[in-house]
C-alpha positions as CSV (number, residue, x, y, z in Angstrom):
1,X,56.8,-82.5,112.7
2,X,57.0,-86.5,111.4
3,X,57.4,-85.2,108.0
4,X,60.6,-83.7,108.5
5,X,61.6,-86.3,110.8
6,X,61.0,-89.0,107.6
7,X,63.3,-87.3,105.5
8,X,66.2,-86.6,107.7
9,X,65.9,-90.5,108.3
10,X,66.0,-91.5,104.5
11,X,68.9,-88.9,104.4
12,X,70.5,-90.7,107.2
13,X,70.2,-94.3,105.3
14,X,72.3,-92.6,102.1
15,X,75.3,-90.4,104.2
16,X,75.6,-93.0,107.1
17,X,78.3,-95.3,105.7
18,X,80.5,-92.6,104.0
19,X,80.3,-90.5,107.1
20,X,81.4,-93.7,109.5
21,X,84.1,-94.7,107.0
22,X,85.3,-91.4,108.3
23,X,85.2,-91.6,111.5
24,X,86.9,-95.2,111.7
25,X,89.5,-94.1,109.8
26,X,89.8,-90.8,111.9
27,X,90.5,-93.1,114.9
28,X,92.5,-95.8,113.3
29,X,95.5,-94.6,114.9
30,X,93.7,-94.2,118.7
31,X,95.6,-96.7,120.8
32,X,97.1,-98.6,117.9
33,X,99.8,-100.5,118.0
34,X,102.2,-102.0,115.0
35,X,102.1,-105.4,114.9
36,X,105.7,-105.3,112.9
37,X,109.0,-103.4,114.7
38,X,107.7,-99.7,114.5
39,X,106.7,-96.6,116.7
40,X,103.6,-96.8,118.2
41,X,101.5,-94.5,117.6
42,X,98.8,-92.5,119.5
43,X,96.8,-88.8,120.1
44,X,94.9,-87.1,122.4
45,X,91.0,-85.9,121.6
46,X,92.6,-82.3,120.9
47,X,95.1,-83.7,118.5
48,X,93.4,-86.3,116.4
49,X,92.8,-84.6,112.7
50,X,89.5,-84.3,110.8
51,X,88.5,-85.3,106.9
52,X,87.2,-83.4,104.6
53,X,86.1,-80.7,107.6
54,X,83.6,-83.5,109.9
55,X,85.3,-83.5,113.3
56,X,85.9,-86.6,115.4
57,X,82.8,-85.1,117.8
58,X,80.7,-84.8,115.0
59,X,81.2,-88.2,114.3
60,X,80.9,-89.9,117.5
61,X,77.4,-87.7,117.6
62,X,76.7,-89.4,114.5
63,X,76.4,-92.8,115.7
64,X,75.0,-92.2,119.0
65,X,72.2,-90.9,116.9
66,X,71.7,-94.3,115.0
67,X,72.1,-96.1,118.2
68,X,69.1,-93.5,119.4
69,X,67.0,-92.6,117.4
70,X,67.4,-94.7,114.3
71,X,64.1,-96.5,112.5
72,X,65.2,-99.0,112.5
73,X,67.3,-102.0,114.3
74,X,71.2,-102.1,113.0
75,X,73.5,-104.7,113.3
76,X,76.6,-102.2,114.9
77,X,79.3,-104.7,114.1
78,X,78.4,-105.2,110.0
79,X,77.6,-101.5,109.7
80,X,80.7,-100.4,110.7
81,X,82.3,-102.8,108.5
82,X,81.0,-102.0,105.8
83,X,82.5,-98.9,106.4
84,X,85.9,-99.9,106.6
85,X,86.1,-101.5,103.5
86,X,84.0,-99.3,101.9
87,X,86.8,-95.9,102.9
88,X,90.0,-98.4,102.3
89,X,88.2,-99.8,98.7
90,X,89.1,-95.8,97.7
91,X,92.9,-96.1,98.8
92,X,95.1,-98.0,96.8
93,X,94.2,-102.2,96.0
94,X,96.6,-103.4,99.2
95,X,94.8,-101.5,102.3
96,X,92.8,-103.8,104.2
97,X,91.1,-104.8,107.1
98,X,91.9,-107.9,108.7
99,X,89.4,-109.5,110.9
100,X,90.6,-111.1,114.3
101,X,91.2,-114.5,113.2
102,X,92.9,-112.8,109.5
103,X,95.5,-111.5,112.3
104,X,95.8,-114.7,113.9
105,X,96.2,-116.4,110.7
106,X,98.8,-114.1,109.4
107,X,100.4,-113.8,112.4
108,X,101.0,-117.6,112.3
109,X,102.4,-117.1,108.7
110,X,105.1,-115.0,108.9
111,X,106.0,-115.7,112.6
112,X,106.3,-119.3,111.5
113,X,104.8,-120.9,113.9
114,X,101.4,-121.7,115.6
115,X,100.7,-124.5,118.4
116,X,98.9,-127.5,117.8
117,X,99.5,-131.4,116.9
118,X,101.6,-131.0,113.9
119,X,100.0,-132.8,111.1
120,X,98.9,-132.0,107.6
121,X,95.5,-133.3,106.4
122,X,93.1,-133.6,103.8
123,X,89.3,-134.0,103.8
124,X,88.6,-137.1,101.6
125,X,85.2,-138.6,101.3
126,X,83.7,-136.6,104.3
127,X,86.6,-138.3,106.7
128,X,90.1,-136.4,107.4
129,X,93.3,-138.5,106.0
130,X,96.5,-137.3,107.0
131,X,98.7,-136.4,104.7
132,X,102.2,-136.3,106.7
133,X,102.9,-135.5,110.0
134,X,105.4,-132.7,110.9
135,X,108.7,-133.8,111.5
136,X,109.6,-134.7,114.8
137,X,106.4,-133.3,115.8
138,X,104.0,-134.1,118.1
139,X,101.8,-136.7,116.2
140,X,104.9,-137.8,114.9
141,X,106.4,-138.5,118.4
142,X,102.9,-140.4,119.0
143,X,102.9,-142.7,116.4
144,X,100.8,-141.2,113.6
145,X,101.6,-141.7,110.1
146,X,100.7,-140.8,106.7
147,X,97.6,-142.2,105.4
148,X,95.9,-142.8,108.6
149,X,92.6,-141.5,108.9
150,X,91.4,-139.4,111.8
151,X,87.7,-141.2,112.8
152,X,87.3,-139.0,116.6
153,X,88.8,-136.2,118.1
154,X,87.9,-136.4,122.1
155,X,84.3,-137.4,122.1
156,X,83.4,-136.4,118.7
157,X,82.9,-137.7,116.1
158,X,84.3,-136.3,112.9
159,X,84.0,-138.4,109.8
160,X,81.0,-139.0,107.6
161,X,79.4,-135.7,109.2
162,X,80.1,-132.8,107.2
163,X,82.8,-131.2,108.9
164,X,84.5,-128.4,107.3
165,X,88.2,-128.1,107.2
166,X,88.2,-124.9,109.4
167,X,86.5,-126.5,112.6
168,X,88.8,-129.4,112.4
169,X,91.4,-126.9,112.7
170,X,89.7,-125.5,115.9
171,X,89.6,-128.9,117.6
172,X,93.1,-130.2,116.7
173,X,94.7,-126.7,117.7
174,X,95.3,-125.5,121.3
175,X,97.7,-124.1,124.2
176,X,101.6,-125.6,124.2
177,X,101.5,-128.7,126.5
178,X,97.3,-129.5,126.4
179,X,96.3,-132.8,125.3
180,X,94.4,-134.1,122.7
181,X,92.8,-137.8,122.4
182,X,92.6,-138.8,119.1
183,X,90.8,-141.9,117.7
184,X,93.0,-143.4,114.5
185,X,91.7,-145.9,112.2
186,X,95.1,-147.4,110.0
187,X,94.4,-149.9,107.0
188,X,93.9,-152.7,107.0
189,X,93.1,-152.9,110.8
190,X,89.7,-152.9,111.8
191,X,89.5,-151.1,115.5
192,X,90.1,-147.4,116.0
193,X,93.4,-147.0,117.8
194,X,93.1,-144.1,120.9
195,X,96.4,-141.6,120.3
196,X,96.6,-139.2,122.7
197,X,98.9,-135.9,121.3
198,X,100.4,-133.5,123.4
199,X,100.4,-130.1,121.4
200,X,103.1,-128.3,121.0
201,X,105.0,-125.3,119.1
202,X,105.1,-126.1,115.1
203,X,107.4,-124.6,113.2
204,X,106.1,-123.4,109.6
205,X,108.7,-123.6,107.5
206,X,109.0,-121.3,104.3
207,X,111.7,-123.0,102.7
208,X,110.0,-125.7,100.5
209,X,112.9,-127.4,99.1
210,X,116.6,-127.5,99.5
211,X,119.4,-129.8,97.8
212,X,122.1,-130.0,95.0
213,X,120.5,-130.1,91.8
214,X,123.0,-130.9,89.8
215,X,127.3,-131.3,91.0
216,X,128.0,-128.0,92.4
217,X,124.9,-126.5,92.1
218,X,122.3,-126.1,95.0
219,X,118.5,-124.8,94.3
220,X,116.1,-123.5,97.4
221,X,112.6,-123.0,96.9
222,X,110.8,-119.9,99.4
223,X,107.3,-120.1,99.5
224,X,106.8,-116.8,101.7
225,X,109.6,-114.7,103.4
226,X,108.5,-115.0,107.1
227,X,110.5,-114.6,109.7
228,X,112.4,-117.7,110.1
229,X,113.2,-117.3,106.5
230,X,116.7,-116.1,106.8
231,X,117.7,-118.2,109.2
232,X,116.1,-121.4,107.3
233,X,117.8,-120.1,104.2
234,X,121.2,-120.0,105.5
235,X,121.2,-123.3,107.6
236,X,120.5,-125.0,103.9
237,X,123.4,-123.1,102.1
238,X,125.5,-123.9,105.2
239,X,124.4,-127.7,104.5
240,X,124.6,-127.8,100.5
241,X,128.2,-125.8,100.8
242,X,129.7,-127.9,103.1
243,X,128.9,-131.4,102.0
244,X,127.5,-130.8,98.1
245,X,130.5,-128.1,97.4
246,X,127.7,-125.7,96.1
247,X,129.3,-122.7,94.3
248,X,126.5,-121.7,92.4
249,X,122.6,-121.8,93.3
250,X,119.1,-121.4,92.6
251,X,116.8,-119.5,94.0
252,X,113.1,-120.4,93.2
253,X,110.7,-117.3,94.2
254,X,108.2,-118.2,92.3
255,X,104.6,-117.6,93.4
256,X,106.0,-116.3,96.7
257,X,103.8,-113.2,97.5
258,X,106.0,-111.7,99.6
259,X,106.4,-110.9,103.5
260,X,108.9,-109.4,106.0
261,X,111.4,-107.2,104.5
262,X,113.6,-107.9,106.5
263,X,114.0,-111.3,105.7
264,X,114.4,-110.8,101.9
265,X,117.6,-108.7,102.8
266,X,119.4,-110.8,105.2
267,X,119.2,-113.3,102.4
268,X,120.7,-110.9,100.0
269,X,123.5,-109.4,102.1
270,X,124.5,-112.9,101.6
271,X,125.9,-112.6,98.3
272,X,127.8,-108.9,98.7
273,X,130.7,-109.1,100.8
274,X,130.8,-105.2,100.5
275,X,129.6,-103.9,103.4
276,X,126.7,-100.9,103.1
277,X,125.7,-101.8,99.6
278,X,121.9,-100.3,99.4
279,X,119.2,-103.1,98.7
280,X,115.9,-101.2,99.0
281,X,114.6,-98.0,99.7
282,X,110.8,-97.1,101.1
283,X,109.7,-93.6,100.9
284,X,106.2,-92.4,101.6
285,X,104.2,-88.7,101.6
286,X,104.5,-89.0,105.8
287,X,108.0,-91.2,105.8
288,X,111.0,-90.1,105.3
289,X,113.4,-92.2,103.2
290,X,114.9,-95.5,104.6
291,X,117.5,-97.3,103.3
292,X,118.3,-101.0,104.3
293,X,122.0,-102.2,102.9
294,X,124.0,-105.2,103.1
295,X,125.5,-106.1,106.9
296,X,128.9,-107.6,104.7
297,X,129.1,-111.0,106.5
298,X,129.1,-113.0,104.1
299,X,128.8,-116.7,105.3
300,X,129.9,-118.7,102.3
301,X,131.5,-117.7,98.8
302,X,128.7,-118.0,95.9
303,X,129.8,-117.9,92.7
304,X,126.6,-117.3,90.5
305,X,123.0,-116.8,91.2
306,X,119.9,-117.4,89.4
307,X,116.7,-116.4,90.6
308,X,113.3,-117.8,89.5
309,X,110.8,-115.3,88.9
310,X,107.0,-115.4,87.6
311,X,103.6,-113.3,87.5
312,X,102.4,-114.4,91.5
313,X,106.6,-113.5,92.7
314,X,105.3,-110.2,94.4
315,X,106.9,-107.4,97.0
316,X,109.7,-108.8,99.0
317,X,110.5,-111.9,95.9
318,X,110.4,-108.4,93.6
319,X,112.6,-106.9,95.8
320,X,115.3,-109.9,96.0
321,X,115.3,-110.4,92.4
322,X,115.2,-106.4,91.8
323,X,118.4,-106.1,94.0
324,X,120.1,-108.9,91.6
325,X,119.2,-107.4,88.8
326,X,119.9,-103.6,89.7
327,X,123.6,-104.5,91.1
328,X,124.2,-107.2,88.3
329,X,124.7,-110.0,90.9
330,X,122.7,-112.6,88.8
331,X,120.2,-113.3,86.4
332,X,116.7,-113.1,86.7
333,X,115.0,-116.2,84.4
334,X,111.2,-116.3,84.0
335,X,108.4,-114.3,83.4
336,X,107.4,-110.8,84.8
337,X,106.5,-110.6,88.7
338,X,103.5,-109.3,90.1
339,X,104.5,-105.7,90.6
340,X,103.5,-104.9,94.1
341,X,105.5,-101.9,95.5
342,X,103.6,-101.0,98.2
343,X,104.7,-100.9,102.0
344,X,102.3,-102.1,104.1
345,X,102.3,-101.2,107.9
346,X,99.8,-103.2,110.3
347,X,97.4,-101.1,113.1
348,X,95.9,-103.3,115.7
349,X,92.3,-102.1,116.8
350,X,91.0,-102.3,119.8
351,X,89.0,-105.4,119.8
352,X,92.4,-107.4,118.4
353,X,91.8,-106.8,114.7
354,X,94.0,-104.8,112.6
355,X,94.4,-102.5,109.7
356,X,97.0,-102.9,107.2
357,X,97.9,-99.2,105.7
358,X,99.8,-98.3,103.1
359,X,102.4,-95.8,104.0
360,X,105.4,-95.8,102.0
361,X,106.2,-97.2,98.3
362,X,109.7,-99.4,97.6
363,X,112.5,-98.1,95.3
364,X,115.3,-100.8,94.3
365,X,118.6,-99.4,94.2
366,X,118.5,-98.1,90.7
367,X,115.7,-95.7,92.0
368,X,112.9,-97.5,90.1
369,X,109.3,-98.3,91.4
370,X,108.1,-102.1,90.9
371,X,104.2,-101.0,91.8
372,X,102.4,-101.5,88.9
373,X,99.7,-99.0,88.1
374,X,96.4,-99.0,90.2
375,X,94.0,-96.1,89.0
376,X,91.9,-98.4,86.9
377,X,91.0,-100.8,90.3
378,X,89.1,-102.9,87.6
379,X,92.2,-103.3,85.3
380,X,94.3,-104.1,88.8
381,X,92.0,-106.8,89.7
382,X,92.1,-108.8,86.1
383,X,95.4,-108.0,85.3
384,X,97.7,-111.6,85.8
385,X,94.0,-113.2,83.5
386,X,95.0,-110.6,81.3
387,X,98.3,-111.3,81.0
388,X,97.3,-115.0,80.1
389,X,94.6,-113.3,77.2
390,X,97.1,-111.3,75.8
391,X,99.4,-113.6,75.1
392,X,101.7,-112.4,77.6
393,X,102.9,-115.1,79.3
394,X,103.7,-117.3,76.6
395,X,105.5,-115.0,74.1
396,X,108.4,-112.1,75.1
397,X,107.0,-110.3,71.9
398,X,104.1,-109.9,73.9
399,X,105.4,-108.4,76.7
400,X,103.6,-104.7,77.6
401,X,105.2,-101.3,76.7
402,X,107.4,-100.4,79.9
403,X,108.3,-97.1,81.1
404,X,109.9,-94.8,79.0
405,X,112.0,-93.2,81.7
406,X,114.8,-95.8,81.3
407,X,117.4,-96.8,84.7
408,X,120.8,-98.5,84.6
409,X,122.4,-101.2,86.7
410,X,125.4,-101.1,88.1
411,X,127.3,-101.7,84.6
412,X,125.4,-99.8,82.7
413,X,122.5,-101.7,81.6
414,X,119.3,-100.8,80.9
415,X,116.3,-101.3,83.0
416,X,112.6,-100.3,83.6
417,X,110.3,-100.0,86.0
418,X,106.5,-99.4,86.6
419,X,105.2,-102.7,86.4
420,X,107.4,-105.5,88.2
421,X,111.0,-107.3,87.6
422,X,111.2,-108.0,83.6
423,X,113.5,-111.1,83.8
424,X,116.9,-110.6,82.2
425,X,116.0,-114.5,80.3
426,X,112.5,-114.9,79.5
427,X,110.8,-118.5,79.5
428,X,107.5,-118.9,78.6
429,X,104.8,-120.5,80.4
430,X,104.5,-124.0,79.8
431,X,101.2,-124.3,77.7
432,X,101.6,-128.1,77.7
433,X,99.9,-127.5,81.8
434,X,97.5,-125.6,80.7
435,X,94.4,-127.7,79.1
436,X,91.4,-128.2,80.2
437,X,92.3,-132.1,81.1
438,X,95.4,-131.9,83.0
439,X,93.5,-129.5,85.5
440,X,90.7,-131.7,85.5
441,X,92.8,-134.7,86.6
442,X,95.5,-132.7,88.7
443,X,92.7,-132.0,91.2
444,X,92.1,-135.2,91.5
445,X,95.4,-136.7,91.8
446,X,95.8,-136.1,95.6
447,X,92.7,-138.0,96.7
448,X,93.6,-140.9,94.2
449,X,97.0,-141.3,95.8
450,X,95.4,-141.5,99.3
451,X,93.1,-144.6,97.5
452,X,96.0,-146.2,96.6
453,X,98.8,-145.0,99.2
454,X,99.1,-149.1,100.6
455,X,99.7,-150.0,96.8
456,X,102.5,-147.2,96.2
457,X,103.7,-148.3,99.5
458,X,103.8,-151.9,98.6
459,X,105.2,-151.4,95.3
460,X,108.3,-148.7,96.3
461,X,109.0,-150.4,99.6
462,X,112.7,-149.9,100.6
463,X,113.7,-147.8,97.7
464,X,115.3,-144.5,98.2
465,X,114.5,-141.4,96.2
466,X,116.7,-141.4,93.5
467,X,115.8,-145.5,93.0
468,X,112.3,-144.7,93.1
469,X,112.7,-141.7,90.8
470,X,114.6,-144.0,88.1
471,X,112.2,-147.2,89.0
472,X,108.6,-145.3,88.6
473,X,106.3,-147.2,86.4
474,X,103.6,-145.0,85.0
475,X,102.4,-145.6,81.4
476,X,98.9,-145.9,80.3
477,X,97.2,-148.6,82.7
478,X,98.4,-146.1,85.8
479,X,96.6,-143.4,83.9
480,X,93.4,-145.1,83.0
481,X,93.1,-145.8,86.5
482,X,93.0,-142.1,87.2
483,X,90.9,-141.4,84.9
484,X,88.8,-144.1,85.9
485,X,88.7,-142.8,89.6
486,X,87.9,-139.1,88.5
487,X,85.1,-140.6,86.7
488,X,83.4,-142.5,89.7
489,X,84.0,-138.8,91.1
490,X,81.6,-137.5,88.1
491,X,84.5,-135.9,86.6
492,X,83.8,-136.1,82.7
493,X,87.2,-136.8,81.2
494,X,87.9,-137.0,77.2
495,X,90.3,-139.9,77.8
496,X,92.1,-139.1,74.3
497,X,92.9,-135.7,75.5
498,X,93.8,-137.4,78.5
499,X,96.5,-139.8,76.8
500,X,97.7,-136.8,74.6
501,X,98.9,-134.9,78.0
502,X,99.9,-138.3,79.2
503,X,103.6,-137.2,80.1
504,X,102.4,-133.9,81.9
505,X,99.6,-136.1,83.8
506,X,102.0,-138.7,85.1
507,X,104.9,-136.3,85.9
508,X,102.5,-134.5,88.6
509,X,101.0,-137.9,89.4
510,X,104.6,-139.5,90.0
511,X,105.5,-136.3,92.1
512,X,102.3,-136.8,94.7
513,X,103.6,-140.2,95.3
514,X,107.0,-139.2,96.1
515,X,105.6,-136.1,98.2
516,X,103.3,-139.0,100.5
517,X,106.5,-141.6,100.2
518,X,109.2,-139.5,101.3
519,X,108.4,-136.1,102.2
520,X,107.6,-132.2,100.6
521,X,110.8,-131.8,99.4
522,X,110.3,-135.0,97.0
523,X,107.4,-133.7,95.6
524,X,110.2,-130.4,94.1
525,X,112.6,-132.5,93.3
526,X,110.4,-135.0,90.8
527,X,108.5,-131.8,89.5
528,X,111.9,-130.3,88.6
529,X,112.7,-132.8,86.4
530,X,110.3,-131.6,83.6
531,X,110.3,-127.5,84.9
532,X,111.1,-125.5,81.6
533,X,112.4,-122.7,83.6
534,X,114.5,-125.2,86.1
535,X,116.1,-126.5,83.1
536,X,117.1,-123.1,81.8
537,X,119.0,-121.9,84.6
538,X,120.9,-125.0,84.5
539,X,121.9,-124.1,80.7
540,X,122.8,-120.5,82.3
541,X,124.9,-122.1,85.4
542,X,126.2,-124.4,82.9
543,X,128.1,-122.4,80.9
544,X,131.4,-121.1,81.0
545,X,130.4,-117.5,81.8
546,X,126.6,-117.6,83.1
547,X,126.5,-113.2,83.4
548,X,127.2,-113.1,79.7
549,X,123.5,-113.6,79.3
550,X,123.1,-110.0,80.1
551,X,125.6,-108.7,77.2
């Protein structure tokens, strides 16, 4: 009788995944609940479907099995994860499971918000150095200030130890109105200062930057379309419209990776005064078609709109700058987005973590697809280092062959679809970024700042942006020191390639200081100055008729 018995365990080893994966997904949707606006959705034992013919009882008899009678000891919890990602692995590349701190973390993302001290930081040399503190947050409120290092937090001791950015996290982090003690040394004093921080609610914003760019011109950059977004979005265009006279703007998507829908088209009801003006469509194999159009409340009058565009600008930046395009609003300047069409809806498990299905795909309102092809998952995975290979990014010529199943704009034009937004004015990438130095150095720019942060402080003392903008002194003896500091690091750096990309070097450098001088937007606005595809839509906005471009 143990013969038997041997093989059915061996046969157990090789079906046991495949035949959990089925029974987690069979009761994903017991006692789930959408984490975004949705129905909620849940079945009884008698109503709860089977795959590929293995019933929900079979399954459950499954694992009771293992748990009994198995050879060996399992570790439950890893077993049935596996399982998960192993089923969601054969369902399109954006499915996923999203441990209980993923949903925290994501949670925190979009909401826009988490509680804690409000401070951003950066492990240098083993010890935390903050970076800035939020504004008008609580460690601002307390007296903390950029470029003091955090020694203690309570008891412990957290410099010179180890620590990993993660459990600093832990320990700063905590209820709305719980305090903190915090032990501060500040250069060039000597003696740890004792800050006590009461936590609070910080906001996260997603609007990076925000001012006139040039007279009558306004630029915003969105780093994620949380939902705060709109609101953030429109307080700026209220500010730049009132007191810079903004008639045309900017809008910087790039490397924005998407988020709420619903954000993305409040912001573009902004610029059609016609009310019920489809956006964005989402249809799926179990959802019917649903259409989101323009509200027509139009706060302010924009004139013309460029939006910034580039291969990490995925789902809800596709579907703003899709929008544009499809209803001729604006031009689209860059390189091609990501080309993620797929709508995602978010299941929370039982135990607080959450599965995030795909259930629908997005059609902009010329009825074309922006999801890229995914039935090579290999090809998926390498396809933006691809696009680099191929030349892609760095010559229009080079751009792939697009569907031939052609759609039209609102005048007439033609566009394509299949693979992301194809910008209406392509700029290539600027190679000058791109060598093997100036990433060497740029990662080591932010802790040489920190070094020197009492120097640049010294040195720029009292001068406003634009003075320190026009009064920076970089040259060669700045850059030497950099390279001299990445060295000491063990950073091998060819100093003559180093002093060939001296302009590209400096210009990020120069940025960092304005970032820790003034604030985040600074560190946009001094990158701007030199941005290839900032300066073309300024050529576009600059001349007499900007939607000519698309003649």
């Amino acid at each position: 009788m143990k013969e038997p018995a041997q093989k059915n365990n061996g046969s157990w080893i090789i079906w046991t995944p495949l035949l959990l994966a089925s029974m987690l997904v069979l009761g994903i949707t017991i006692g789930m609940q959408l984490q975004s606006p949705g129905p909620v959705f849940s079945f009884t034992s008698d109503e709860i479907p089977s795959a590929n013919g293995f019933g929900h009882g079979k399954l459950e008899e499954l694992m009771r099995y293992i748990d009994a009678k198995y050879v060996d000891t399992v570790d439950r919890e890893e077993l049935i994860q596996t399982a998960i990602d192993h089923m969601l692995e054969h369902l399109d590349p954006h499915s996923t499971y999203l441990s209980v701190d993923r949903v925290r973390e994501e949670s925190e993302r979009l909401d826009g918000n988490f509680e804690g001290i409000g401070v951003e930081f950066m492990l240098l040399e083993d010890t935390i150095r903050v970076i800035a503190p939020v504004v008008d947050g609580p460690s601002e409120k307390a007296g903390i200030l950029a470029g003091d290092y955090i020694i203690t937090i309570e008891d412990s001791l957290v410099a010179g130890i180890g620590m990993e950015a993660g459990g600093i996290i832990d320990l700063l982090r905590g209820p709305k109105g719980s305090e903190v003690r915090v032990g501060i040394l500040r250069q060039p004093e000597q003696e740890l200062r004792q800050v006590t921080i009461v936590r609070d609610q910080i906001p996260m914003e997603s609007v990076d930057a925000a001012y006139m760019i040039d007279p009558g011109i306004g630029y915003i950059r969105i780093n994620r379309f949380g939902a705060t977004t709109a609101q953030e979005f429109n307080t700026h265009v209220k500010e730049m419209a009132e007191t810079g006279a903004m008639k045309d703007i900017i809008i910087d998507l790039r490397q924005n990776p998407g988020g709420y829908l619903r954000s993305a088209t409040d912001i573009l009801s902004q610029f059609f005064p016609e009310k019920n003006k489809l956006l964005v469509y989402t249809e799926g194999r179990t959802s019917q078609r649903e259409e989101w159009k323009t509200h027509g409340r139009v706060l302010y009058d924009i004139r013309n709109v460029v939006v910034l565009i580039d291969e990490g600008s995925a789902s809800a930046s596709e579907i703003l700058a899709g929008a544009i395009q499809d209803n001729d609003r604006g031009i689209i300047v860059g390189r091609r987005s990501y080309g993620k069409g797929l709508v995602q809806e978010q299941y929370r498990m039982s135990d607080g973590s959450a599965i995030r299905l795909t259930v629908a795909r997005y059609y902009i309102p010329s009825g074309r697809s922006i999801q890229k092809p995914y039935d090579d998952r290999v090809a998926y995975a390498h396809d933006l280092a691809d696009r680099q290979e191929n030349g892609e990014l760095f010559f229009k010529d080079s751009l792939p062959s697009i569907d031939t199943l052609a759609y039209y704009t609102t005048s007439g034009r033609k566009v394509y679809g299949g693979g992301g937004i194809y910008p209406d004015v392509f700029v290539p990438l600027d190679s000058s970024y791109q060598s093997n130095v100036v990433f060497q150095l740029d990662a080591q720019i932010p802790p040489f700042v920190f070094r020197r942060l009492h120097v640049f402080q010294q040195k720029y003392k009292g001068l406003t942006l634009d003075q320190f903008r026009r009064q920076f002194q970089g040259g060669e003896a700045l850059l030497n020191d950099l390279i001299s500091y990445a060295k000491e690091k063990g950073v091998e750096v060819n100093a003559q390639a180093a002093l060939s990309s001296k302009e590209e070097i400096l210009g990020v450098l120069k940025a960092r200081i304005a970032k820790q001088l003034y604030d985040n937007q600074a560190y946009f606005i001094v990158l701007n100055e030199r941005d290839r595809d900032v300066e073309k839509a300024l050529d576009i906005l600059h001349m007499a008729n900007p939607l000519s471009v698309l003649e």
